[in-house]
VOGUMI-347400 format. One record per residue: residue number from 1; residue in one letter; x negated, z negated, y negated of N, C-alpha, C in turn. Coordinates in nm, 3 decimals, decimal comma. Atoms other than C-alpha are relative to their C-alpha. Layout:
BEGIN
 resi resn     n_X     n_Z     n_Y    ca_X    ca_Z    ca_Y     c_X     c_Z     c_Y
  NUM    A       X       Z       Y       X       Z       Y       X       Z       Y
...
***
This chain:
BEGIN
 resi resn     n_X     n_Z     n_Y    ca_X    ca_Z    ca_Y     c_X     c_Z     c_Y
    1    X   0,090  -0,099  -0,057  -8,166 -12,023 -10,198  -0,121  -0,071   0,061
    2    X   0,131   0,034  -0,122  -8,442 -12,109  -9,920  -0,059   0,075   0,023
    3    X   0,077  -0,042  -0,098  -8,729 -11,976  -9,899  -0,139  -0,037   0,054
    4    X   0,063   0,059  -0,188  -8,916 -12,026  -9,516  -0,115   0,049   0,011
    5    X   0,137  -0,028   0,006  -9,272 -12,005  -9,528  -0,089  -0,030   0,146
    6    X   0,063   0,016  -0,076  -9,419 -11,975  -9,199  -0,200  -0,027   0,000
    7    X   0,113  -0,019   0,088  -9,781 -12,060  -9,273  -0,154  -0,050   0,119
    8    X   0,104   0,013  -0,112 -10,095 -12,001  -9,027  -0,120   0,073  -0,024
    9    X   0,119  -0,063   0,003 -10,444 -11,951  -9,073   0,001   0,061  -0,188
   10    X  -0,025  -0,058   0,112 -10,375 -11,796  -9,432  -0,083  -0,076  -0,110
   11    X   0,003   0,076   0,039 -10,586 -12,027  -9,631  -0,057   0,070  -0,181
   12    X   0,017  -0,088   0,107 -10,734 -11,734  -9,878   0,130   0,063  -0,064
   13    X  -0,121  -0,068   0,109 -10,379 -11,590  -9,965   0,052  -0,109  -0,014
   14    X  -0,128   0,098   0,001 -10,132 -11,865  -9,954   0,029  -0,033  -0,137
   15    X   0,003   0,015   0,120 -10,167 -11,946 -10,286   0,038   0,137  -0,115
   16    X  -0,102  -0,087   0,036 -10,081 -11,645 -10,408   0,122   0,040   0,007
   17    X  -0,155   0,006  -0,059  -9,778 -11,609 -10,208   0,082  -0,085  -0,087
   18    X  -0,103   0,077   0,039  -9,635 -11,918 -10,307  -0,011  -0,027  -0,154
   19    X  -0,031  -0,044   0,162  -9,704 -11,819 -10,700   0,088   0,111  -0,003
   20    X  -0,113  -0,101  -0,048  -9,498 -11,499 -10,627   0,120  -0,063  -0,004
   21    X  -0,117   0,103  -0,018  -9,243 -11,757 -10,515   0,052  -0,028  -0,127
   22    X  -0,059   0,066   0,141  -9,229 -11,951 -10,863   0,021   0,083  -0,111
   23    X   0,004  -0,097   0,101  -9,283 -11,622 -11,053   0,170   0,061   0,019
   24    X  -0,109  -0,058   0,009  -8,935 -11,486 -10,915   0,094  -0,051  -0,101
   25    X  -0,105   0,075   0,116  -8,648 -11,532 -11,216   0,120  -0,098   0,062
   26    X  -0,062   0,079  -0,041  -8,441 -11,636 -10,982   0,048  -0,175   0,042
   27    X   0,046   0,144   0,031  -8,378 -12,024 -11,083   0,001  -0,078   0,094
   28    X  -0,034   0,070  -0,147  -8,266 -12,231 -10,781  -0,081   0,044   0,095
   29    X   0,112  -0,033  -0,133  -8,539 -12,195 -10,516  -0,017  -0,159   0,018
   30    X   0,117   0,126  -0,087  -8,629 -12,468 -10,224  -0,096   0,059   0,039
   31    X   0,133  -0,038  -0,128  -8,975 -12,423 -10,047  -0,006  -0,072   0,091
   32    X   0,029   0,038  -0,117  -8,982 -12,480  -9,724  -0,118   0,053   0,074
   33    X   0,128  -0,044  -0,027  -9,346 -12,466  -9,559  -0,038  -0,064   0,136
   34    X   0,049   0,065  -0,159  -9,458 -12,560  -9,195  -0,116   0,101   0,045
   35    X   0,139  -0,057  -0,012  -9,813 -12,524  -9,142  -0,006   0,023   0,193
   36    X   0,025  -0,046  -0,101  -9,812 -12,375  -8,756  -0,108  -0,031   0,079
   37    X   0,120  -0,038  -0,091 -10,126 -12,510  -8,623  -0,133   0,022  -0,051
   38    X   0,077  -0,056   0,064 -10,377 -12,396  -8,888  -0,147  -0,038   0,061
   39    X   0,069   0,031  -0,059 -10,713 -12,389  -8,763  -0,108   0,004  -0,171
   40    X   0,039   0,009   0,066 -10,832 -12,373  -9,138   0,077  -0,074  -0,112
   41    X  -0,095   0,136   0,054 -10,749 -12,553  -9,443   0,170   0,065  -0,070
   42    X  -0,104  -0,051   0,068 -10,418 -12,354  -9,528   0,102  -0,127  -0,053
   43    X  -0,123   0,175   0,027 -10,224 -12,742  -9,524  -0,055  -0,030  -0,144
   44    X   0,004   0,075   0,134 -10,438 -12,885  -9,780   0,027   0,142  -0,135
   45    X  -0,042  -0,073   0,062 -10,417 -12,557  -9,963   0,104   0,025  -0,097
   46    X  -0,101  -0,030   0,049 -10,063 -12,497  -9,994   0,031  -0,168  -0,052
   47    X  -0,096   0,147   0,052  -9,976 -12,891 -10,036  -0,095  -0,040  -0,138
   48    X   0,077   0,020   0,107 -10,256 -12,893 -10,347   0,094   0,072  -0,122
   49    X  -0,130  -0,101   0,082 -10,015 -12,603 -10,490   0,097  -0,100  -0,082
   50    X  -0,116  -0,007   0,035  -9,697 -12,724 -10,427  -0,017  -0,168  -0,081
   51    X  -0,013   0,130   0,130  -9,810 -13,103 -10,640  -0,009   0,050  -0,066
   52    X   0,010  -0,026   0,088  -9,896 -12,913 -10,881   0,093   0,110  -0,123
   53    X  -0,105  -0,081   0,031  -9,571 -12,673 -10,905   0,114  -0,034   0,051
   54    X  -0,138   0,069  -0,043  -9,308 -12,894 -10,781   0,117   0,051  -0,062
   55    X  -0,099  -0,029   0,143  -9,111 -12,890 -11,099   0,108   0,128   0,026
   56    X  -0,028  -0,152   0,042  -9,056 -12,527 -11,073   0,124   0,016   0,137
   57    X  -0,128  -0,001  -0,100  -8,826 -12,586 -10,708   0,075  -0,111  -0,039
   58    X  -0,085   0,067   0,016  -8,520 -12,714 -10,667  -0,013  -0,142   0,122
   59    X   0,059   0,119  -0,134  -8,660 -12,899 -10,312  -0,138   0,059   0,031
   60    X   0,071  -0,043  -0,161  -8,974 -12,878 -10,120  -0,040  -0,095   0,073
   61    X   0,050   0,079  -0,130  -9,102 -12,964  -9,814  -0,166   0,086   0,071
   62    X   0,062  -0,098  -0,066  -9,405 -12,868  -9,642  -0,048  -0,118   0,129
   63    X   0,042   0,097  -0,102  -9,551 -13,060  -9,290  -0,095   0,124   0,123
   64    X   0,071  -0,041  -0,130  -9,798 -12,967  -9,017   0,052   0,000   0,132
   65    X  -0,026   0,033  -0,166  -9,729 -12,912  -8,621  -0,065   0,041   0,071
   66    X   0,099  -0,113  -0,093  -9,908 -12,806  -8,327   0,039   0,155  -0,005
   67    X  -0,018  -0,193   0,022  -9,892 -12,419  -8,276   0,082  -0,051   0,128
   68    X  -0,105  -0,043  -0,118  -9,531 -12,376  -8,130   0,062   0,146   0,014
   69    X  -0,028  -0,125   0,028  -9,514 -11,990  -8,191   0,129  -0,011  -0,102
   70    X  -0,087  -0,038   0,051  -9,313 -11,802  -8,417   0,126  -0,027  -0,051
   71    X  -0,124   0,031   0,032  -8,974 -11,814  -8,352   0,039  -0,130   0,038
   72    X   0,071   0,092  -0,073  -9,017 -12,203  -8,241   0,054  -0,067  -0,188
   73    X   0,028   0,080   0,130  -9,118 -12,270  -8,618   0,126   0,085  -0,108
   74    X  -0,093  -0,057   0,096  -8,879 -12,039  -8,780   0,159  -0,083  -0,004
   75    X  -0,159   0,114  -0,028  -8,581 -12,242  -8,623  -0,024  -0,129  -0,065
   76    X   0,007   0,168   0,068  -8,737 -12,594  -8,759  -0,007   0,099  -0,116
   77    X  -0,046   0,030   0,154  -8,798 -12,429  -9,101   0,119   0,030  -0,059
   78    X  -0,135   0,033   0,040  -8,413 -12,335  -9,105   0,061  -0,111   0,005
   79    X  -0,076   0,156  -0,025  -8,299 -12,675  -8,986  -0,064  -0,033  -0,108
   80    X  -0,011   0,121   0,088  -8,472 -12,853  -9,287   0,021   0,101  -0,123
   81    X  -0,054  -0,039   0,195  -8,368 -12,634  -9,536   0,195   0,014  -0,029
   82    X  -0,129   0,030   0,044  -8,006 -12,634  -9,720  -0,018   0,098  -0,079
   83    X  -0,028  -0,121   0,110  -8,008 -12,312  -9,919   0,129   0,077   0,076
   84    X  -0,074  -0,003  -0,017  -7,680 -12,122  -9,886  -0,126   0,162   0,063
   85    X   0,083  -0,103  -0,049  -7,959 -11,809  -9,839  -0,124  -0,031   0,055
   86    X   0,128   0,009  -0,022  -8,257 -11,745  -9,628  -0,063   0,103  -0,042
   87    X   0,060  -0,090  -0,008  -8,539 -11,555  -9,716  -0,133  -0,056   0,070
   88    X   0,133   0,029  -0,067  -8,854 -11,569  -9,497  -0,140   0,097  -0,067
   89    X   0,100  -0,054   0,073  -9,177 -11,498  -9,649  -0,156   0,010   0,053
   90    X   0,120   0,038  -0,029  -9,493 -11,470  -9,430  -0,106  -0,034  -0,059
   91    X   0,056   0,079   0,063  -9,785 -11,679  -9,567  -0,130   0,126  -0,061
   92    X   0,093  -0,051   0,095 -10,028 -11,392  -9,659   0,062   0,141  -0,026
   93    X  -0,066  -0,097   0,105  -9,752 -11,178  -9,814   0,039  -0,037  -0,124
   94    X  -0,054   0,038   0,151  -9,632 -11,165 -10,194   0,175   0,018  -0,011
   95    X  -0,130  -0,089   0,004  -9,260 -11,148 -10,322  -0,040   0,112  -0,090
   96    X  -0,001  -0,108   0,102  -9,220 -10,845 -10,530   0,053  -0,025  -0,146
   97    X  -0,080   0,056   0,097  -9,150 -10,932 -10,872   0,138   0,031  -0,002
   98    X  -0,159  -0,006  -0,022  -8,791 -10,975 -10,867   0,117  -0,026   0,131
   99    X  -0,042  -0,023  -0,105  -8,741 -10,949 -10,518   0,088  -0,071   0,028
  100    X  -0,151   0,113  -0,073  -8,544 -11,286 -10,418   0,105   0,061  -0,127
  101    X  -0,116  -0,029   0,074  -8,338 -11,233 -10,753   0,076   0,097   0,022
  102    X  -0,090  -0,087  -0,061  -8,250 -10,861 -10,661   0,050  -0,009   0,104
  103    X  -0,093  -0,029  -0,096  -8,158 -10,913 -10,325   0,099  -0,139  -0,010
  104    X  -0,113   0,116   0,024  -7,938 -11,233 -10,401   0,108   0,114  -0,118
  105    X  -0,136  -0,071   0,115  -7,740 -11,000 -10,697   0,033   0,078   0,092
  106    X  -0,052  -0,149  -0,114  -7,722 -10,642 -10,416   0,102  -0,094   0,082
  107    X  -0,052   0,077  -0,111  -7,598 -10,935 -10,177   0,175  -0,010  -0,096
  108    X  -0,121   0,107   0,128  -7,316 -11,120 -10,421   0,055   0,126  -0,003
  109    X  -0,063  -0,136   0,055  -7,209 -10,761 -10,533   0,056   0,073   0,093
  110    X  -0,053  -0,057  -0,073  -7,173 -10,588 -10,234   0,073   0,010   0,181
  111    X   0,043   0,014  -0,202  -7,192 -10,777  -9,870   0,159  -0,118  -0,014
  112    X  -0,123   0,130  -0,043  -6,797 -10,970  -9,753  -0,008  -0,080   0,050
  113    X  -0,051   0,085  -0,132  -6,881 -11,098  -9,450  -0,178  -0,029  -0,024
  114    X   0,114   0,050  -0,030  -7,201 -11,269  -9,348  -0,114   0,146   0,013
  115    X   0,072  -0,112  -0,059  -7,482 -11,015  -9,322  -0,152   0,031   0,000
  116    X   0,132   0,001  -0,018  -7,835 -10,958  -9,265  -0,067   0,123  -0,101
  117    X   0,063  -0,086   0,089  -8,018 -10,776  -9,552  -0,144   0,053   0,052
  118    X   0,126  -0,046  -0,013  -8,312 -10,516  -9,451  -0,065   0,070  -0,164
  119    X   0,009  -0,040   0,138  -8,503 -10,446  -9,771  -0,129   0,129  -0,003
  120    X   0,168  -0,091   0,000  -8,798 -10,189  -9,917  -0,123  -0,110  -0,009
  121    X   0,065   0,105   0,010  -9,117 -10,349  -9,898  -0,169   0,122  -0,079
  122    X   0,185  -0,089   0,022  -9,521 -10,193 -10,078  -0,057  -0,101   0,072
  123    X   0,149   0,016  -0,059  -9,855 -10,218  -9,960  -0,054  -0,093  -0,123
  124    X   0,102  -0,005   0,108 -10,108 -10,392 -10,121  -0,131  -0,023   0,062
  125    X   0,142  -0,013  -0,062 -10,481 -10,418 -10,045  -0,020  -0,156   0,034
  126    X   0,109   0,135  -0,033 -10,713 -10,723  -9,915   0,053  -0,090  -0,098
  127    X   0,027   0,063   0,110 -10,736 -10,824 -10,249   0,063  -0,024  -0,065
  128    X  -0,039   0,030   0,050 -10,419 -10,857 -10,342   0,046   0,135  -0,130
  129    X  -0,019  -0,085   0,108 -10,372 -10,525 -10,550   0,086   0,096   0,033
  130    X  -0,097  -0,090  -0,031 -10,059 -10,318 -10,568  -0,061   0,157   0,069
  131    X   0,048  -0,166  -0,077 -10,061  -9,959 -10,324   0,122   0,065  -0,033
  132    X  -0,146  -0,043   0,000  -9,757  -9,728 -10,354   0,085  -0,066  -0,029
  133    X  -0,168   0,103  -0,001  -9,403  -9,887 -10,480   0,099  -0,007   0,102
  134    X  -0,091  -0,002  -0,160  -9,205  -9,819 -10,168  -0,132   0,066   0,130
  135    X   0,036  -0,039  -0,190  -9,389  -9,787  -9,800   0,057   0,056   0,079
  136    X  -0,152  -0,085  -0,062  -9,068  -9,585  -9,685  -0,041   0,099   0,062
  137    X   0,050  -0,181  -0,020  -9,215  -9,255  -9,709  -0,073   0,004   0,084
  138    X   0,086   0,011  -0,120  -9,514  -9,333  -9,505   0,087  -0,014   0,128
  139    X  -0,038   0,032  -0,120  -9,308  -9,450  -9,246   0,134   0,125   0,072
  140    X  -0,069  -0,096  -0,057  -9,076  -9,118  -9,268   0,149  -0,031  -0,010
  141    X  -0,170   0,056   0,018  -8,753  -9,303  -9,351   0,050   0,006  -0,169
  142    X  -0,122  -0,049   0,104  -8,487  -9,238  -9,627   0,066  -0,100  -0,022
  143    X  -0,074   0,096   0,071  -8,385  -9,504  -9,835   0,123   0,023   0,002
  144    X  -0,148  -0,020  -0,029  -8,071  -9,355  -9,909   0,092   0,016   0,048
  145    X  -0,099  -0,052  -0,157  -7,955  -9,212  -9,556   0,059  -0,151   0,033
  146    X   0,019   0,163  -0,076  -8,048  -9,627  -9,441   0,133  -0,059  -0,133
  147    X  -0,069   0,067   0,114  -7,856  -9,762  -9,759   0,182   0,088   0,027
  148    X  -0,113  -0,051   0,021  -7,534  -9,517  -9,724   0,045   0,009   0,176
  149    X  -0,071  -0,042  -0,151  -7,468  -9,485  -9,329  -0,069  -0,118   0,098
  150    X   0,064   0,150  -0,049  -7,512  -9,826  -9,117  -0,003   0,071   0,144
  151    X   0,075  -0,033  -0,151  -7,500  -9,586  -8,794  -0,151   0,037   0,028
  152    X   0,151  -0,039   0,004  -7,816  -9,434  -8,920  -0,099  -0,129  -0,009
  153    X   0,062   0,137   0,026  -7,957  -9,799  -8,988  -0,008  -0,047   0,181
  154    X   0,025   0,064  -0,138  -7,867  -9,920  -8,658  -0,091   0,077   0,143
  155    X   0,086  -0,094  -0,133  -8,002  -9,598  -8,441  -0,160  -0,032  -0,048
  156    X   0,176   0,005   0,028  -8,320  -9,631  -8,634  -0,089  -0,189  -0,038
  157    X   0,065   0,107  -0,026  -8,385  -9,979  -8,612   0,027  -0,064   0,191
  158    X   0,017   0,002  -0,152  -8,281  -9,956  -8,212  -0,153   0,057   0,032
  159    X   0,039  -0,052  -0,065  -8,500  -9,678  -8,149  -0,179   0,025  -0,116
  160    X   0,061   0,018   0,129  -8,766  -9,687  -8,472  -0,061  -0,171  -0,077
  161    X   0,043   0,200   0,012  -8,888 -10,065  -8,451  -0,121   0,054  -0,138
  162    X   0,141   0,001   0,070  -9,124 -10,073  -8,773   0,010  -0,064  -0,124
  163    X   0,026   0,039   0,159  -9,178 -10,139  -9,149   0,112   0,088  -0,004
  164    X  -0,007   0,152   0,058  -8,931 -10,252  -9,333   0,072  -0,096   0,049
  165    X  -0,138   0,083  -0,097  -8,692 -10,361  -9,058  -0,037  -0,143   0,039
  166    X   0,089   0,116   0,020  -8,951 -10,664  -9,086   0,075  -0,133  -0,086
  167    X   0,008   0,020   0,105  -8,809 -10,759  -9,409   0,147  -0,090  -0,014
  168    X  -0,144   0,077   0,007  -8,483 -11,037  -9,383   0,033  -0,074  -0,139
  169    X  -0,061   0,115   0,136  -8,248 -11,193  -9,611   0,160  -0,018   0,068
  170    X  -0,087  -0,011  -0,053  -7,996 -11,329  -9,492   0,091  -0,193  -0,002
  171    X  -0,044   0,124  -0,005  -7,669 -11,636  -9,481  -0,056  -0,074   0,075
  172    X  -0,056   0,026  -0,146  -7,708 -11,905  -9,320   0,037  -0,026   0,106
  173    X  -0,145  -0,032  -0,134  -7,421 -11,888  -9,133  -0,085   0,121   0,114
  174    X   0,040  -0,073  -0,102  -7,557 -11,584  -8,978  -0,119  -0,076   0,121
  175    X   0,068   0,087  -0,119  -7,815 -11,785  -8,802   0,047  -0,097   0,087
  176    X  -0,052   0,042  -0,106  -7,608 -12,017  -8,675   0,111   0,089   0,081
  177    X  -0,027  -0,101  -0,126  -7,412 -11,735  -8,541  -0,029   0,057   0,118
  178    X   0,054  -0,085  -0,103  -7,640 -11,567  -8,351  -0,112  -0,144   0,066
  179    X   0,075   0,109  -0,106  -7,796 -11,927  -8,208  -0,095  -0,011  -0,048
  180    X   0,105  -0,011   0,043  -8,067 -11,884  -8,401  -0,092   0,078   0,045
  181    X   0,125  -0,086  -0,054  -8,417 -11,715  -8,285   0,017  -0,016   0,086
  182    X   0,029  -0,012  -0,171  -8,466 -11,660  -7,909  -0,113  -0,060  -0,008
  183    X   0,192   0,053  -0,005  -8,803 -11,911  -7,874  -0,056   0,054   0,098
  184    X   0,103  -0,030  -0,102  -8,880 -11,764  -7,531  -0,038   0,154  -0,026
  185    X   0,078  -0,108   0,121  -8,975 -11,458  -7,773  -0,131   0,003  -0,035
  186    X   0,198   0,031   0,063  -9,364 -11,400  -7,872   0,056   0,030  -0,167
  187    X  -0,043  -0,039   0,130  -9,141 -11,224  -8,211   0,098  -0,029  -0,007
  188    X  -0,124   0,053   0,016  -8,846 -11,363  -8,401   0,060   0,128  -0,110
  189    X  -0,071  -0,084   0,058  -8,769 -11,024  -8,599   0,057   0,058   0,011
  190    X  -0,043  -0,071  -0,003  -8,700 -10,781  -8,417   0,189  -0,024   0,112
  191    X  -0,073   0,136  -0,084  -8,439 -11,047  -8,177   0,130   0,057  -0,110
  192    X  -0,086   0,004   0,158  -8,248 -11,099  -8,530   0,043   0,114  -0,056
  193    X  -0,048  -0,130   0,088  -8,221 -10,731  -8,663   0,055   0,071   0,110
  194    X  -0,059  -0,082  -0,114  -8,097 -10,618  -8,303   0,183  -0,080   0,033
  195    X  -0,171   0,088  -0,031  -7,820 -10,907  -8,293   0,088   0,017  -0,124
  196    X  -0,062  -0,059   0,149  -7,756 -10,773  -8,703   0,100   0,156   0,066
  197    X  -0,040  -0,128   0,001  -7,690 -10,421  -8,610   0,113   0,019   0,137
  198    X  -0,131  -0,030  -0,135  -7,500 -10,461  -8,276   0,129  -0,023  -0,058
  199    X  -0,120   0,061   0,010  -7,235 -10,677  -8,440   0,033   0,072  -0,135
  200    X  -0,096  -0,051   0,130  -7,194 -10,460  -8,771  -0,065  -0,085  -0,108
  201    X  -0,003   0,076   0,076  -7,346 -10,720  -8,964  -0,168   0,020  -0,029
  202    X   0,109  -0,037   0,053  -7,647 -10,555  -9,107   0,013   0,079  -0,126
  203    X  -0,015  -0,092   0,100  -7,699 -10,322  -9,448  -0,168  -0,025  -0,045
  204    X   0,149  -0,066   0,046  -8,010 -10,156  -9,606   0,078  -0,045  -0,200
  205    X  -0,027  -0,040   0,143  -8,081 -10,250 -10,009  -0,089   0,073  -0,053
  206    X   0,142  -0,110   0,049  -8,295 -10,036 -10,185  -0,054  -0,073  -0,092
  207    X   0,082   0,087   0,109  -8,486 -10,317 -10,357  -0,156  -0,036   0,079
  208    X   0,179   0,062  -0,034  -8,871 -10,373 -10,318  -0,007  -0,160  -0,022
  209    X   0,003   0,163  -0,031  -8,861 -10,741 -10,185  -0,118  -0,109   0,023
  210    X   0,129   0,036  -0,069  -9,193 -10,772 -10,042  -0,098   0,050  -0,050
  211    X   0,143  -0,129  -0,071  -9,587 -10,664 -10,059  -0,030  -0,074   0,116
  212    X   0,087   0,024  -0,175  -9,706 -10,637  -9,741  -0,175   0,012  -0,032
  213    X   0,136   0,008  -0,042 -10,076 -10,718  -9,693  -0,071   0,083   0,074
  214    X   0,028  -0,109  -0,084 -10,279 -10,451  -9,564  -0,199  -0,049   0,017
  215    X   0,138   0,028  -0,038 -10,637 -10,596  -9,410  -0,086   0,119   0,100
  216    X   0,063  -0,119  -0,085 -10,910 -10,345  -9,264   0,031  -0,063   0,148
  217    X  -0,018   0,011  -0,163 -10,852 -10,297  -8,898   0,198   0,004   0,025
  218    X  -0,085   0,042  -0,026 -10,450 -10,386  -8,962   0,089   0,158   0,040
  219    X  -0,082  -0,097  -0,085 -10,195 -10,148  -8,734   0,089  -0,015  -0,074
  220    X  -0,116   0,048   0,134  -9,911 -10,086  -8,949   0,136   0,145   0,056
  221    X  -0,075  -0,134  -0,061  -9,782  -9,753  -8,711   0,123  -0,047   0,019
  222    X  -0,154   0,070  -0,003  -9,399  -9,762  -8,668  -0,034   0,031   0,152
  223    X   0,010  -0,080  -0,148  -9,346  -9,733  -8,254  -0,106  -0,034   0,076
  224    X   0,119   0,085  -0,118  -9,640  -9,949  -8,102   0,034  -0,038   0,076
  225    X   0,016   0,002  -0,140  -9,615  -9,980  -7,786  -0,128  -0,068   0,046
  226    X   0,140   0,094  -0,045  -9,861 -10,290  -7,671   0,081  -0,100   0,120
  227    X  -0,024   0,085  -0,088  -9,786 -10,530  -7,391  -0,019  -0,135  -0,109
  228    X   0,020   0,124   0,081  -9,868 -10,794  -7,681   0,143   0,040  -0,103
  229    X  -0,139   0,028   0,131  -9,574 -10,638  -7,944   0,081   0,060   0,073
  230    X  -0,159  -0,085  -0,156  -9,328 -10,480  -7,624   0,107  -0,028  -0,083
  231    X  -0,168   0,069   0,008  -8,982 -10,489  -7,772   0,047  -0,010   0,119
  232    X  -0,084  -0,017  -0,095  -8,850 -10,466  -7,445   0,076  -0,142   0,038
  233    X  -0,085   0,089  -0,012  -8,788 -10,841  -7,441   0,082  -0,022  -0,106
  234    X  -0,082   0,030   0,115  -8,602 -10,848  -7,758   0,141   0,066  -0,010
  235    X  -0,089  -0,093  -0,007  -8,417 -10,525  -7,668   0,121  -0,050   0,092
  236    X  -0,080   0,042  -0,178  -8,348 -10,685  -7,264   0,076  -0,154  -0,091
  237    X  -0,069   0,132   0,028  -8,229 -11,020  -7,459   0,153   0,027  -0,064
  238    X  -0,133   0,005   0,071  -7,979 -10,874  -7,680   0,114   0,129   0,067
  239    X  -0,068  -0,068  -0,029  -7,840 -10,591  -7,428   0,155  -0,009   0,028
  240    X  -0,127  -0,028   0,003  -7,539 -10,693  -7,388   0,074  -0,018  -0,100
  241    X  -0,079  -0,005   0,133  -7,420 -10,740  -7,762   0,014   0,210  -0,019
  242    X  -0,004  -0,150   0,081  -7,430 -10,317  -7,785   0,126   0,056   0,105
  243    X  -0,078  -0,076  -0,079  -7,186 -10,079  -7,665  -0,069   0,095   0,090
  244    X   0,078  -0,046  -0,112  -7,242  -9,878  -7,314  -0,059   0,089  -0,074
  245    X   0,092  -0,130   0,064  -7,406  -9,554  -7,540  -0,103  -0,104  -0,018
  246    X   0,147   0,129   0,033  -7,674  -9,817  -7,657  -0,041  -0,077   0,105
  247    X   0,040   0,080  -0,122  -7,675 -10,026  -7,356  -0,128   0,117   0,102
  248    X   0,059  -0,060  -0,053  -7,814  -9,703  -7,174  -0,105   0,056  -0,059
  249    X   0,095  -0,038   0,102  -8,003  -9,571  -7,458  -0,173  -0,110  -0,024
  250    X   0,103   0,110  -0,014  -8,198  -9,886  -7,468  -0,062  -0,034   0,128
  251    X   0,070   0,011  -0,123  -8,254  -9,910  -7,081  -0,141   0,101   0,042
  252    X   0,047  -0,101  -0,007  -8,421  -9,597  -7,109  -0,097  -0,018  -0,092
  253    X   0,110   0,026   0,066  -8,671  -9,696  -7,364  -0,069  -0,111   0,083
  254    X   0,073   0,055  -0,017  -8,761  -9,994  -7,225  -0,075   0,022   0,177
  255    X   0,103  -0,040  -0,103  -8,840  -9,817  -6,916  -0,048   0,075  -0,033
  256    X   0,070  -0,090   0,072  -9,011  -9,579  -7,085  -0,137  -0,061  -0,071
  257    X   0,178   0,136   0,062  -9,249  -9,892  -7,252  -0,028  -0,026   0,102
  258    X   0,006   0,042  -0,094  -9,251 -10,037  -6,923  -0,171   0,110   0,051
  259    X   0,064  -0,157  -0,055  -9,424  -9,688  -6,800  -0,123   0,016  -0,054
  260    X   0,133  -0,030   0,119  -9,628  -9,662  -7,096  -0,138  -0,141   0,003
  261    X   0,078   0,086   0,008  -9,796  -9,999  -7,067  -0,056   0,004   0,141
  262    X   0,066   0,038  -0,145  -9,861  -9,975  -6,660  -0,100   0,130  -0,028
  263    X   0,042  -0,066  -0,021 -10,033  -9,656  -6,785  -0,148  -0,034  -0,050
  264    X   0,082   0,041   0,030 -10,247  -9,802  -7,000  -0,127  -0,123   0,047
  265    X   0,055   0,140  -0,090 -10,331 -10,105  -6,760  -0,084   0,069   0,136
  266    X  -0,009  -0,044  -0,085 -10,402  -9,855  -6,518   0,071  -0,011   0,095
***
């Protein structure tokens, strides 16, 4: 098990995060860590940690690079890791107690083929303090519909970009399937959960995997529409993995963002 710690600017959480990490039961863990660029001390931070909690992985690694965006760094921290699983963990989020362990057992138990796990994820404050146990509800979505019907999964992560469709776990094989991340991407999530669901090779678990970090000012709406978070290149990259109902379905949104952003630009 690998998990890919993208890690930027974060220099007040990180340390929490990657206790989360060692707290999961799950025994076998590498850390993999690539500091992005940091313009604060998140490097010496996390590498003060991980001497002092080595023991507790099975590998780590952590190293500095210039800022090569996102999906850029997400592809080097799969290349140096060797876990048969990925989980990606942004640097000022927590796991959920249990989280890697449950979704490695839901996985083992129920998934044949290669497949991309979307999970539940909570809130928690600034400070690090649990909000709600599932974030679902806020967002208007149905654990169980998402968990029992993968058409309903796939329409609502086409057309429904938001929290927790954020939230990966996944072989992997599946990454070298799908080529890995798209780098000429500003985002490497929503890329990945569009090339999951076209090919069948997606499923919803109903396990709280994540807290998400919730800072004053932070946008957290499902359905933003910004010229800075556009799916439209993620959508236009993977159009031709869908069938023609989706192919058109999706043309039609992203002229529809298209529309929406020249409106706002004036």
């Amino acid at each position: 098990m690998s998990v890919i710690v993208p890690l930027f600017n974060h220099a007040e959480y990180i340390g929490n995060g990657l206790q989360s990490i060692a707290d999961d039961p799950y025994p076998r863990i590498e850390l993999i860590i690539i500091d992005d660029g940091s313009c604060d001390n998140s490097f010496d931070v996390a590498s003060q940690w991980l001497d002092q909690h080595a023991k507790r992985f099975e590998r780590t690694s952590i190293r500095q690079q210039e800022n090569a965006g996102i999906p850029a760094t997400f592809n080097r921290l799969v290349k140096q890791s060797t876990g048969e699983f990925i989980f990606p963990l942004a640097s000022d989020d927590m796991v959920a107690p249990g989280g890697i362990n449950g979704l490695v057992s839901w996985y083992l138990d129920r998934c044949i083929k290669p497949t991309l796990l979307f999970s539940e994820l909570a809130f928690m404050d600034s400070r690090g303090r649990p909000l709600p146990a599932s974030a679902l509800p806020g967002y208007k979505r149905d654990s169980i519909r998402l968990q029992k019907s993968r058409r309903r999964l796939k329409f609502e992560v086409v057309t429904r970009w938001g929290a927790p469709f954020q939230m990966h776990f996944y072989p992997r094989s599946l990454h070298r399937a799908f080529g890995g991340y798209d780098e000429s991407l500003h985002f490497e999530d929503l890329y990945f959960a569009l090339k999951a669901v076209a090919s069948g090779r997606a499923e919803f678990a109903p396990i709280v995997s994540r807290r998400y970090r919730l800072r004053p000012g932070d946008m957290v709406t499902p359905g933003l529409e910004d010229e800075q978070f556009s799916p439209v290149p993620s959508r236009h990259a993977v159009l031709d993995d869908f069938n023609l109902a989706y192919r058109i379905l999706i043309r039609l949104m992203n002229w529809r963002s298209n529309w929406l952003n020249r409106g706002k630009n004036g």
